[in-house]
N, C-alpha and C positions, 0 to 999 in steps of 0.2 A: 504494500500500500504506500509504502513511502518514497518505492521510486517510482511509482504511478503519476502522482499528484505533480512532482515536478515535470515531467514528461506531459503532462497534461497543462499544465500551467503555459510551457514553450510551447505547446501545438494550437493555443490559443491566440495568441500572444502572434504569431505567424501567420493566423490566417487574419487577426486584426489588422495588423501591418499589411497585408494585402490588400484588404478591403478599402484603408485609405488610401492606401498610395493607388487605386487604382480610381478610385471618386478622385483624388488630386490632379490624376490626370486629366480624367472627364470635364471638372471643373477647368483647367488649364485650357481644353480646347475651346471650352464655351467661349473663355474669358478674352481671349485672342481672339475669336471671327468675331466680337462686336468690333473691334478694331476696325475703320474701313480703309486704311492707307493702303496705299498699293505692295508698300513691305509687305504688310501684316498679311495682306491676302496673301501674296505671294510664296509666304511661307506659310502659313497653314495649305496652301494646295499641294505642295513638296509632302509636307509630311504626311496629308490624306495621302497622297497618290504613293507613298513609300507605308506607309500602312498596310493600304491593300495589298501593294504587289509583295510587300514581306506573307500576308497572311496566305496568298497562294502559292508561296514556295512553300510553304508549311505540309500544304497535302500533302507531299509525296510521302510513303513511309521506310524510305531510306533515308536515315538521318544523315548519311552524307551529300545526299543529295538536295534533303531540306536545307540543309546549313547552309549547301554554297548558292539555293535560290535565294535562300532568306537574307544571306547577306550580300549578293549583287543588289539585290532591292535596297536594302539599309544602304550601302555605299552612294548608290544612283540618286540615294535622299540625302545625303551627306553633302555627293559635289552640285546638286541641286540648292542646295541651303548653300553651301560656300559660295556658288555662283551670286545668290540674291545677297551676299554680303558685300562680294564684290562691289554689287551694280551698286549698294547703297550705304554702306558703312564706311569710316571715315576714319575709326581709328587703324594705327599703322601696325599694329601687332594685331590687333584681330585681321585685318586684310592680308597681312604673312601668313597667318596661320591659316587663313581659307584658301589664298592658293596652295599652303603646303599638303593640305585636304585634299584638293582637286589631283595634286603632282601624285600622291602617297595610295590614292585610293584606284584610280584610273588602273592601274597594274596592277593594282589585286583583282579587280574585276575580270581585266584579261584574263587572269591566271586561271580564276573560277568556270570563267564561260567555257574557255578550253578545257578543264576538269572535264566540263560535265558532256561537252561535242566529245571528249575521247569515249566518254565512259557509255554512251546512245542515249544520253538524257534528254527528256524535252523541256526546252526552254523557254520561260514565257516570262519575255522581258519588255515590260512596256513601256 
């Protein structure tokens, strides 16, 4: 009984932390589209459209093969957001760091698309 109660206490405690942080994000996206600047839209469109295409790498159930959709999708949302930083941000270090995003990420993407062409995966990159 006594190692029960702590085992229980952290499986609660776990799935609370989940629960907010996942309302956190919810709330995050609401709070961003009342935004109407053309940033703000611009970057919640990246991250919808890198959402979905991560949640359709997901089907497959080869987890090598989920991984490397799920994460061409997340990169392609990555140098998407870096791009929109480009076109509108001003400071000099976050602007290094979004091309060094674009430079870093572009080649892992190669690397994965090719993975998955050697391996007869299909790919559904939008």
């Amino acid at each position: 009984m006594k190692k029960v109660l702590p085992i229980a206490i952290v499986l609660m405690g776990s799935l609370s932390f989940g629960a907010i942080a996942n309302n956190s994000h919810m709330n995050m996206s609401t709070n961003v589209a009342q935004s109407n600047s053309p940033m703000n839209q611009e970057l919640m469109d990246s991250m919808n459209k890198m959402h979905e295409n991560m949640a359709k790498g997901m089907n497959s159930d080869n987890a090598d093969v989920a991984f490397a959709q799920g994460m061409i999708a997340h990169h392609l949302g990555a140098i998407d957001m870096a791009k929109i930083e480009l076109k509108y941000g001003t400071d000099p270090e976050m602007r290094k760091l979004a091309q060094a995003i674009i430079d870093a990420q572009g080649p892992e993407i190669e690397q994965m698309q090719k993975w998955l062409e050697k391996n007869n995966t299909n790919m559904q990159n939008n």
